[in-house]
LUMLUMLUM-846273 format. One record per residue (C-alpha): residue number from 1; residue in three letters; z, x, y. Coordinates in steps of 0.2 Angstrom, whole numbers, plus 5000, padded with zeros to 4 digits. Layout:
% LUMLUMLUM-846273
@nr->NUM; rest->ala; Z->Z; X->X; Y->Y $
...
% end
This chain:
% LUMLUMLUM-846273
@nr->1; rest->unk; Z->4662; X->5142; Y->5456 $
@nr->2; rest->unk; Z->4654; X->5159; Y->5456 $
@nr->3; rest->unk; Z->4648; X->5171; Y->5444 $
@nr->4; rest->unk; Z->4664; X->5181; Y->5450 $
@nr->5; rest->unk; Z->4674; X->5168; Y->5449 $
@nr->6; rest->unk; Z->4671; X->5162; Y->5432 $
@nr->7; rest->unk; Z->4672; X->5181; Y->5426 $
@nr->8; rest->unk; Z->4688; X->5182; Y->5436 $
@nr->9; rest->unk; Z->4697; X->5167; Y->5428 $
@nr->10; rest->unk; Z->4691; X->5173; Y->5410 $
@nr->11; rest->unk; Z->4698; X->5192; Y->5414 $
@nr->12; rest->unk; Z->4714; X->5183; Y->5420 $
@nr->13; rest->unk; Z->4715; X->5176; Y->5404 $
@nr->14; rest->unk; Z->4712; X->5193; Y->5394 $
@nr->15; rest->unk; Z->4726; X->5202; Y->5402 $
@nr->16; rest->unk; Z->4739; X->5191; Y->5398 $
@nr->17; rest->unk; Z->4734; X->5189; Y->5383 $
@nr->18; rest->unk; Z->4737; X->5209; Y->5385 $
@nr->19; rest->unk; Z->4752; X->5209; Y->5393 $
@nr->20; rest->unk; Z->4757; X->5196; Y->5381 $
@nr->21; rest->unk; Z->4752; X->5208; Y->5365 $
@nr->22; rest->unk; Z->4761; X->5223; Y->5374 $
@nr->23; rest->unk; Z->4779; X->5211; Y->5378 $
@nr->24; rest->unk; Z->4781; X->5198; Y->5367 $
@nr->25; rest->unk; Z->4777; X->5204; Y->5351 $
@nr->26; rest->unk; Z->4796; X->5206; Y->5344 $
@nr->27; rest->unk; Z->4800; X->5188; Y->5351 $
@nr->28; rest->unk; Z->4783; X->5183; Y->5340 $
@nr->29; rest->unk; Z->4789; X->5190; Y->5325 $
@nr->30; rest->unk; Z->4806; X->5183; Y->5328 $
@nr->31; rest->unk; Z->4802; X->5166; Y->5327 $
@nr->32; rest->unk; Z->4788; X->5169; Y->5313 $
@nr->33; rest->unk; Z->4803; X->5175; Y->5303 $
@nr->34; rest->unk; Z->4814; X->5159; Y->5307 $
@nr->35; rest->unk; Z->4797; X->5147; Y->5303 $
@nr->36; rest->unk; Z->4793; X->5156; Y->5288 $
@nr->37; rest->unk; Z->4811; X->5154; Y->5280 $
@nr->38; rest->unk; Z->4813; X->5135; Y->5286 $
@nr->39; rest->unk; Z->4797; X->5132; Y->5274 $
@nr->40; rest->unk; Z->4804; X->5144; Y->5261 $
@nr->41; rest->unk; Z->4821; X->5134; Y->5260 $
@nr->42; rest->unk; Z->4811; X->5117; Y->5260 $
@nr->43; rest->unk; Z->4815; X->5113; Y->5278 $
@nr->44; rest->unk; Z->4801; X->5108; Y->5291 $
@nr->45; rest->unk; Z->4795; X->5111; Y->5309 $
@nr->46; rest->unk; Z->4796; X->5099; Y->5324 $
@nr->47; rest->unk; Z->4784; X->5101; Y->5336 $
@nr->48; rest->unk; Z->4785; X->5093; Y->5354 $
@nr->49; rest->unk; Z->4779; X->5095; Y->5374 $
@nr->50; rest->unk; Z->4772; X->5083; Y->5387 $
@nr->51; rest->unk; Z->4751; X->5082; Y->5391 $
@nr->52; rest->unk; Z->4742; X->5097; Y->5388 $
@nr->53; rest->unk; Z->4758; X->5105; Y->5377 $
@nr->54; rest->unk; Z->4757; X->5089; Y->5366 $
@nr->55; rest->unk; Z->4741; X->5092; Y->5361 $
@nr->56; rest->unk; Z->4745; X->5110; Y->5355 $
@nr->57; rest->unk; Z->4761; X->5100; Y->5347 $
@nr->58; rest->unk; Z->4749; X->5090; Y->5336 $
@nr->59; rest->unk; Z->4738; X->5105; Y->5337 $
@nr->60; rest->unk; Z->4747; X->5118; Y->5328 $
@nr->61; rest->unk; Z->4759; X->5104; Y->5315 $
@nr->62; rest->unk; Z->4738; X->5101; Y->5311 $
@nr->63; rest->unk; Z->4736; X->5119; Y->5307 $
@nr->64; rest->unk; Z->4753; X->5119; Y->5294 $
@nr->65; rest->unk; Z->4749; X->5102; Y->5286 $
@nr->66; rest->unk; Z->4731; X->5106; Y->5284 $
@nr->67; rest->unk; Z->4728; X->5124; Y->5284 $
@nr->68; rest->unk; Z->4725; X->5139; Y->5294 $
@nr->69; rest->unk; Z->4714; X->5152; Y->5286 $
@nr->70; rest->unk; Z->4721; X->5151; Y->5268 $
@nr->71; rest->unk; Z->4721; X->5139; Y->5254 $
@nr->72; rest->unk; Z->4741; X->5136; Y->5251 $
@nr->73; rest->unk; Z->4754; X->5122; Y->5249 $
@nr->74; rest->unk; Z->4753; X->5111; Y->5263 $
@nr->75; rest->unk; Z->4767; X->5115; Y->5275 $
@nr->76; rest->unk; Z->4780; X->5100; Y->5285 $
@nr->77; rest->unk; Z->4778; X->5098; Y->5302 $
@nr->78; rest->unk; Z->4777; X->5085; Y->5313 $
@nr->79; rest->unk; Z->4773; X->5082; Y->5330 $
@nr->80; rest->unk; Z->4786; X->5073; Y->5338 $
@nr->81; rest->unk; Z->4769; X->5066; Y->5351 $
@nr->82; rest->unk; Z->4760; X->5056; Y->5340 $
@nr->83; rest->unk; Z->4769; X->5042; Y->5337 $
@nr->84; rest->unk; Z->4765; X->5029; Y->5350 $
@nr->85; rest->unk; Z->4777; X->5016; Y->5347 $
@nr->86; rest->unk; Z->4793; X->5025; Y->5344 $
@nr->87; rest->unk; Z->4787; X->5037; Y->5362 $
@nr->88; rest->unk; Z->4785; X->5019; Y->5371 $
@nr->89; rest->unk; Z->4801; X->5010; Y->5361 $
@nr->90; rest->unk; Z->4813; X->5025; Y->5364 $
@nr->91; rest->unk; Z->4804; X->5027; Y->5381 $
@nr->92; rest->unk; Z->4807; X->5010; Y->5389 $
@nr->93; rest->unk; Z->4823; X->5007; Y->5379 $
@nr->94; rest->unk; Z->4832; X->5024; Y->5383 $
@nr->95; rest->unk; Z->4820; X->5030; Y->5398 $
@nr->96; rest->unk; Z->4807; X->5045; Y->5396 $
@nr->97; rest->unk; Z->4822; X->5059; Y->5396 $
@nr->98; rest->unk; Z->4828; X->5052; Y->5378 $
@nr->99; rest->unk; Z->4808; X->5053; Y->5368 $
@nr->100; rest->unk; Z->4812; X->5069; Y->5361 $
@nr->101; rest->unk; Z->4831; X->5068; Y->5358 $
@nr->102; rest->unk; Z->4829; X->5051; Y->5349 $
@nr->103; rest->unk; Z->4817; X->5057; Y->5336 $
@nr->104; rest->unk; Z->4826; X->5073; Y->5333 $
@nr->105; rest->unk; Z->4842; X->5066; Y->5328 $
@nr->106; rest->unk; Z->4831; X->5053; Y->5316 $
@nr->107; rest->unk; Z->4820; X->5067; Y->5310 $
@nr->108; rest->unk; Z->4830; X->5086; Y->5312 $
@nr->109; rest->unk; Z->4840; X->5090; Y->5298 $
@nr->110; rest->unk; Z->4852; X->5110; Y->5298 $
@nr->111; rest->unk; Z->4838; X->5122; Y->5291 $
@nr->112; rest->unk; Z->4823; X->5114; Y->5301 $
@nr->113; rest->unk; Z->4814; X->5124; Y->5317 $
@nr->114; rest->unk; Z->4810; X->5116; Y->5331 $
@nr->115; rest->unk; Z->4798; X->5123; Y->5342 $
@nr->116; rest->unk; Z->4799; X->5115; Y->5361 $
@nr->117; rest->unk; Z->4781; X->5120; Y->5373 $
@nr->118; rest->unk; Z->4785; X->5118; Y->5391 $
@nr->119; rest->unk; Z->4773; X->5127; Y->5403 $
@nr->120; rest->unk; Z->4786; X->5127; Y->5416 $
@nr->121; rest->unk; Z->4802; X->5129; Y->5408 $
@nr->122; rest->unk; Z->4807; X->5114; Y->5417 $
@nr->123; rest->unk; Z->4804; X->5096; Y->5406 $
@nr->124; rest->unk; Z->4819; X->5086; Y->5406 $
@nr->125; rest->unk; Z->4814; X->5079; Y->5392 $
@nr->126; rest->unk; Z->4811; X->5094; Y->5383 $
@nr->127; rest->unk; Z->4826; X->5103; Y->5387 $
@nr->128; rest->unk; Z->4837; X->5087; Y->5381 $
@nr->129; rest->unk; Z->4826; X->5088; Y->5364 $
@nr->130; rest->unk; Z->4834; X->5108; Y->5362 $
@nr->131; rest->unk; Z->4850; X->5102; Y->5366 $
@nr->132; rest->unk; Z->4850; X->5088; Y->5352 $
@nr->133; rest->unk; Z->4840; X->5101; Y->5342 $
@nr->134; rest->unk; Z->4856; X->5115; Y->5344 $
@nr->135; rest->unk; Z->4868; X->5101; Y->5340 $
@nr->136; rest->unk; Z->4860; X->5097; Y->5325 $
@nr->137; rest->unk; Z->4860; X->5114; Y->5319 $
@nr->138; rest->unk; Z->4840; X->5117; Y->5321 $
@nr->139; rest->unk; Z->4834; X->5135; Y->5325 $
@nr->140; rest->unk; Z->4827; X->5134; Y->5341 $
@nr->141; rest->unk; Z->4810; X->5141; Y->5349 $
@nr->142; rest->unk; Z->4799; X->5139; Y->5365 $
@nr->143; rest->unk; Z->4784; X->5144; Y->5372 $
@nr->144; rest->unk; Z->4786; X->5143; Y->5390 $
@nr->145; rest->unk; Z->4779; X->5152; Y->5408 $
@nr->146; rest->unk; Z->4783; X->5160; Y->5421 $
@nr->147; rest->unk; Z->4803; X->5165; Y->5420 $
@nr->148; rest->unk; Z->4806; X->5153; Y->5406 $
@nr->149; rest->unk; Z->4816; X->5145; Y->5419 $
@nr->150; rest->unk; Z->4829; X->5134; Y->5410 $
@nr->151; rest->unk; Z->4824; X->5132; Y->5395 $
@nr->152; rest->unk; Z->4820; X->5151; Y->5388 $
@nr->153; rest->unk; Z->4840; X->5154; Y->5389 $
@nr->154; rest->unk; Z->4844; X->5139; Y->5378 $
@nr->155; rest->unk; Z->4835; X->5144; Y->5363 $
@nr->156; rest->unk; Z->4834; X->5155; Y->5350 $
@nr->157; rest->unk; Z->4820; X->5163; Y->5353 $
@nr->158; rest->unk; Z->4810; X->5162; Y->5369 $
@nr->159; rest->unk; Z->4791; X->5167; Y->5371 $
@nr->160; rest->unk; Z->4786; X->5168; Y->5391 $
@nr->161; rest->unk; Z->4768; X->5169; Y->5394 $
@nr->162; rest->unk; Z->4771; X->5179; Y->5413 $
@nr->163; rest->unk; Z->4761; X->5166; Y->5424 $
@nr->164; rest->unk; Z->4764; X->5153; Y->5436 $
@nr->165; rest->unk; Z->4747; X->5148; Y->5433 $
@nr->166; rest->unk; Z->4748; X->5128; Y->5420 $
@nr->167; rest->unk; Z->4729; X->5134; Y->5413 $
@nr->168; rest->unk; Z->4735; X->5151; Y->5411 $
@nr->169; rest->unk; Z->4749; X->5150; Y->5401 $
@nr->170; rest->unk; Z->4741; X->5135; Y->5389 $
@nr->171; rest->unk; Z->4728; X->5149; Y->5384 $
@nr->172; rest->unk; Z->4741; X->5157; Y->5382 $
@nr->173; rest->unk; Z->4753; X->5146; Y->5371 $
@nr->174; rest->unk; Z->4736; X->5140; Y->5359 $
@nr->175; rest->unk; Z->4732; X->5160; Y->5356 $
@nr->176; rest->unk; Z->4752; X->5162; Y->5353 $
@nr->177; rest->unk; Z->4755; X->5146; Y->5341 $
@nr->178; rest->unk; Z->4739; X->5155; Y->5332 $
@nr->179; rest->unk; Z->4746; X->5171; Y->5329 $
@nr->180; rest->unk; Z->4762; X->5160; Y->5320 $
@nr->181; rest->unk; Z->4751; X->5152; Y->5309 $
@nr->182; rest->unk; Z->4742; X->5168; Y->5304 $
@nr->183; rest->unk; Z->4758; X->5177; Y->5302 $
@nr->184; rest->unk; Z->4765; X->5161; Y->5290 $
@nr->185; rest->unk; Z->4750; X->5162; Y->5281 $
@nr->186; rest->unk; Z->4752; X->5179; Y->5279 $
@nr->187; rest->unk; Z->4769; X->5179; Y->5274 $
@nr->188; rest->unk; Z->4767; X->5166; Y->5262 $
@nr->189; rest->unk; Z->4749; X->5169; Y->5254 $
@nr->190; rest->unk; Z->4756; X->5187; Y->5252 $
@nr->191; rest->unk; Z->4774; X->5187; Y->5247 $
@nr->192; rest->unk; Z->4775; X->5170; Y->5238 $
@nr->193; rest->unk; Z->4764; X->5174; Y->5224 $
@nr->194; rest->unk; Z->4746; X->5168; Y->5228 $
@nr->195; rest->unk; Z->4739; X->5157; Y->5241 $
@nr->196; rest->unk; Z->4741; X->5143; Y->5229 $
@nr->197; rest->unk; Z->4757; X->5146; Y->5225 $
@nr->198; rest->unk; Z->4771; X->5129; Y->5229 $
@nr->199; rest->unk; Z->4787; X->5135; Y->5242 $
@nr->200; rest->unk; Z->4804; X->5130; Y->5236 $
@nr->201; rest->unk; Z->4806; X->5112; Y->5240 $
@nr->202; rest->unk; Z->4788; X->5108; Y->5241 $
@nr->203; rest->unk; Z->4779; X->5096; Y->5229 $
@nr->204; rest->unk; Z->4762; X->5101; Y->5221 $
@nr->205; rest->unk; Z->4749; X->5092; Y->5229 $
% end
Protein backbone atom coordinates (compact mmCIF):
# COMPACT_ATOMS: atom_id res chain seq x y z
CA UNK A 1 0.00 0.00 0.00
CA UNK A 2 1.35 3.37 -1.08
CA UNK A 3 1.79 6.67 0.53
CA UNK A 4 -1.25 7.75 -1.77
CA UNK A 5 -3.01 5.07 -1.03
CA UNK A 6 -2.98 5.14 2.71
CA UNK A 7 -3.68 9.16 2.26
CA UNK A 8 -6.50 8.15 -0.01
CA UNK A 9 -8.22 5.72 2.22
CA UNK A 10 -7.86 8.19 5.27
CA UNK A 11 -9.40 11.28 3.01
CA UNK A 12 -12.14 8.72 2.11
CA UNK A 13 -12.84 8.57 5.57
CA UNK A 14 -12.93 12.49 6.12
CA UNK A 15 -15.33 13.14 3.59
CA UNK A 16 -17.99 11.03 4.82
CA UNK A 17 -17.63 11.93 7.83
CA UNK A 18 -18.25 15.32 6.04
CA UNK A 19 -20.91 14.36 4.04
CA UNK A 20 -22.27 12.79 7.07
CA UNK A 21 -22.06 16.20 9.22
CA UNK A 22 -23.75 18.05 6.20
CA UNK A 23 -26.79 15.12 5.72
CA UNK A 24 -27.39 13.29 8.81
CA UNK A 25 -27.31 15.69 11.28
CA UNK A 26 -31.44 15.90 11.96
CA UNK A 27 -31.69 12.11 11.85
CA UNK A 28 -28.74 12.34 14.70
CA UNK A 29 -30.60 14.59 16.82
CA UNK A 30 -33.57 12.62 16.31
CA UNK A 31 -32.52 9.63 17.85
CA UNK A 32 -30.37 11.49 20.56
CA UNK A 33 -33.78 12.81 21.47
CA UNK A 34 -35.60 9.31 21.66
CA UNK A 35 -32.28 7.89 23.77
CA UNK A 36 -32.09 10.59 25.91
CA UNK A 37 -36.02 10.26 26.99
CA UNK A 38 -35.79 6.33 27.39
CA UNK A 39 -33.01 7.19 30.24
CA UNK A 40 -35.22 9.97 31.48
CA UNK A 41 -38.28 7.83 31.92
CA UNK A 42 -36.22 4.96 33.47
CA UNK A 43 -36.24 2.76 30.33
CA UNK A 44 -32.77 1.38 28.60
CA UNK A 45 -31.09 0.82 25.38
CA UNK A 46 -30.43 -2.43 23.38
CA UNK A 47 -27.79 -2.65 21.42
CA UNK A 48 -27.20 -5.46 18.67
CA UNK A 49 -25.22 -6.20 15.12
CA UNK A 50 -23.13 -9.11 13.66
CA UNK A 51 -18.98 -8.98 13.70
CA UNK A 52 -17.45 -5.80 13.48
CA UNK A 53 -21.24 -3.92 14.29
CA UNK A 54 -21.19 -6.19 17.49
CA UNK A 55 -18.28 -4.90 18.76
CA UNK A 56 -19.59 -1.23 18.39
CA UNK A 57 -22.91 -2.84 20.10
CA UNK A 58 -20.79 -3.71 23.29
CA UNK A 59 -18.72 -0.54 22.38
CA UNK A 60 -21.11 2.09 22.79
CA UNK A 61 -23.76 -0.01 25.73
CA UNK A 62 -19.72 0.39 27.47
CA UNK A 63 -19.68 4.10 26.90
CA UNK A 64 -23.48 4.50 28.83
CA UNK A 65 -22.87 2.07 31.63
CA UNK A 66 -19.51 3.48 32.23
CA UNK A 67 -19.14 6.77 30.88
CA UNK A 68 -18.43 8.98 28.22
CA UNK A 69 -16.72 12.21 29.03
CA UNK A 70 -18.69 13.21 32.21
CA UNK A 71 -18.97 11.83 35.53
CA UNK A 72 -23.00 10.99 35.72
CA UNK A 73 -25.44 8.12 36.81
CA UNK A 74 -24.52 5.09 35.03
CA UNK A 75 -26.93 4.73 32.12
CA UNK A 76 -28.91 0.91 30.93
CA UNK A 77 -27.89 -0.59 27.98
CA UNK A 78 -26.98 -3.75 27.02
CA UNK A 79 -25.55 -5.46 24.24
CA UNK A 80 -27.65 -7.93 23.03
CA UNK A 81 -23.76 -9.67 21.61
CA UNK A 82 -22.26 -10.62 24.73
CA UNK A 83 -23.90 -13.19 25.97
CA UNK A 84 -22.40 -16.45 24.60
CA UNK A 85 -24.60 -18.99 25.93
CA UNK A 86 -28.14 -17.43 25.24
CA UNK A 87 -26.31 -16.34 21.33
CA UNK A 88 -25.33 -20.18 20.94
CA UNK A 89 -28.72 -21.73 22.90
CA UNK A 90 -31.13 -19.43 20.93
CA UNK A 91 -28.88 -19.99 17.87
CA UNK A 92 -28.85 -23.81 17.69
CA UNK A 93 -32.34 -24.14 19.29
CA UNK A 94 -34.13 -21.50 16.93
CA UNK A 95 -31.37 -21.06 14.06
CA UNK A 96 -29.24 -17.73 13.75
CA UNK A 97 -32.22 -15.68 12.36
CA UNK A 98 -34.00 -15.85 16.06
CA UNK A 99 -30.44 -14.39 18.37
CA UNK A 100 -31.88 -10.98 18.30
CA UNK A 101 -35.67 -11.58 18.43
CA UNK A 102 -35.32 -14.04 21.43
CA UNK A 103 -33.51 -11.70 23.64
CA UNK A 104 -35.62 -8.66 22.85
CA UNK A 105 -38.89 -10.08 23.66
CA UNK A 106 -37.00 -11.36 27.14
CA UNK A 107 -35.32 -8.06 27.56
CA UNK A 108 -37.46 -5.01 25.63
CA UNK A 109 -40.00 -3.58 27.47
CA UNK A 110 -42.70 -0.08 25.77
CA UNK A 111 -40.28 3.03 26.60
CA UNK A 112 -36.94 1.04 25.69
CA UNK A 113 -34.75 2.20 22.32
CA UNK A 114 -33.34 -0.27 20.44
CA UNK A 115 -30.62 0.58 18.29
CA UNK A 116 -29.88 -2.05 15.38
CA UNK A 117 -26.15 -1.57 13.33
CA UNK A 118 -26.08 -3.29 10.11
CA UNK A 119 -23.52 -1.99 7.57
CA UNK A 120 -25.43 -3.43 4.72
CA UNK A 121 -29.04 -2.89 5.66
CA UNK A 122 -29.41 -6.41 4.82
CA UNK A 123 -28.94 -8.87 8.27
CA UNK A 124 -31.75 -11.11 8.58
CA UNK A 125 -31.13 -11.27 11.88
CA UNK A 126 -31.12 -7.99 12.52
CA UNK A 127 -34.08 -6.89 10.56
CA UNK A 128 -36.20 -9.72 12.69
CA UNK A 129 -34.79 -8.12 15.98
CA UNK A 130 -36.58 -4.50 14.71
CA UNK A 131 -39.60 -6.37 13.98
CA UNK A 132 -39.79 -7.88 17.51
CA UNK A 133 -38.51 -4.61 18.76
CA UNK A 134 -41.79 -2.52 16.86
CA UNK A 135 -44.08 -5.23 18.22
CA UNK A 136 -42.96 -4.76 21.51
CA UNK A 137 -43.54 -1.04 21.39
CA UNK A 138 -39.54 -0.20 21.38
CA UNK A 139 -38.47 3.03 19.53
CA UNK A 140 -36.43 2.02 16.90
CA UNK A 141 -32.91 3.34 15.41
CA UNK A 142 -30.27 2.07 12.85
CA UNK A 143 -27.02 2.96 11.58
CA UNK A 144 -26.72 1.42 8.38
CA UNK A 145 -24.91 2.07 4.60
CA UNK A 146 -25.33 2.52 1.46
CA UNK A 147 -29.25 2.96 0.78
CA UNK A 148 -30.27 1.64 4.10
CA UNK A 149 -31.65 -1.00 1.91
CA UNK A 150 -34.31 -2.91 4.11
CA UNK A 151 -33.88 -1.94 7.15
CA UNK A 152 -33.66 2.02 7.21
CA UNK A 153 -37.61 2.05 6.17
CA UNK A 154 -38.54 -0.16 9.25
CA UNK A 155 -37.30 2.17 11.88
CA UNK A 156 -37.93 5.14 13.45
CA UNK A 157 -35.02 6.74 12.70
CA UNK A 158 -32.53 5.63 10.19
CA UNK A 159 -28.80 7.04 10.03
CA UNK A 160 -27.14 5.95 6.35
CA UNK A 161 -23.39 6.45 6.25
CA UNK A 162 -23.49 6.98 1.90
CA UNK A 163 -20.88 4.10 1.12
CA UNK A 164 -20.96 0.77 -0.16
CA UNK A 165 -17.58 0.44 1.21
CA UNK A 166 -17.95 -2.34 5.10
CA UNK A 167 -14.58 -0.22 6.41
CA UNK A 168 -16.01 2.90 5.44
CA UNK A 169 -19.16 3.00 6.98
CA UNK A 170 -17.76 1.23 10.39
CA UNK A 171 -15.69 4.54 10.74
CA UNK A 172 -18.49 5.79 10.22
CA UNK A 173 -20.96 4.23 12.54
CA UNK A 174 -18.14 4.43 15.72
CA UNK A 175 -17.72 8.47 14.91
CA UNK A 176 -21.83 8.37 14.80
CA UNK A 177 -22.57 6.27 17.97
CA UNK A 178 -19.87 8.92 19.48
CA UNK A 179 -21.63 11.85 18.78
CA UNK A 180 -24.95 10.14 20.66
CA UNK A 181 -23.08 9.71 23.56
CA UNK A 182 -21.84 13.15 23.78
CA UNK A 183 -25.12 14.57 22.92
CA UNK A 184 -26.61 12.22 26.05
CA UNK A 185 -24.07 13.46 28.08
CA UNK A 186 -24.80 16.78 27.22
CA UNK A 187 -28.32 16.66 27.60
CA UNK A 188 -28.22 15.06 30.72
CA UNK A 189 -25.02 16.69 32.61
CA UNK A 190 -26.72 19.94 31.35
CA UNK A 191 -30.44 19.91 31.86
CA UNK A 192 -30.71 17.26 34.66
CA UNK A 193 -29.11 19.28 37.34
CA UNK A 194 -25.46 18.44 37.47
CA UNK A 195 -23.38 15.63 36.19
CA UNK A 196 -24.03 13.72 39.25
CA UNK A 197 -27.39 14.17 39.41
CA UNK A 198 -29.65 10.40 39.35
CA UNK A 199 -32.36 10.14 36.24
CA UNK A 200 -35.84 9.16 37.06
CA UNK A 201 -35.88 5.56 37.69
CA UNK A 202 -32.29 5.08 38.29
CA UNK A 203 -30.70 3.97 41.61
CA UNK A 204 -27.76 6.02 43.18
CA UNK A 205 -24.73 4.19 42.86
Amino acid sequence: MSPIDIARALLDSAELKRQIALEQVDAIGRAGDAIVAAFRQGNKLLLFGNGGSAADAQHLAAEFVGRYVAERAPLPAIALTTDSSALTAIGNDYGFEQVFVRQIRALGRRGDVAIAISTSGRSRNVILGIEAAREAGLATIALTGGDGSSLAPIVDVAIVVPSTTTARIQECHIAIGHVLCEYVDGELTEKDGGPNNPLPGSRTP
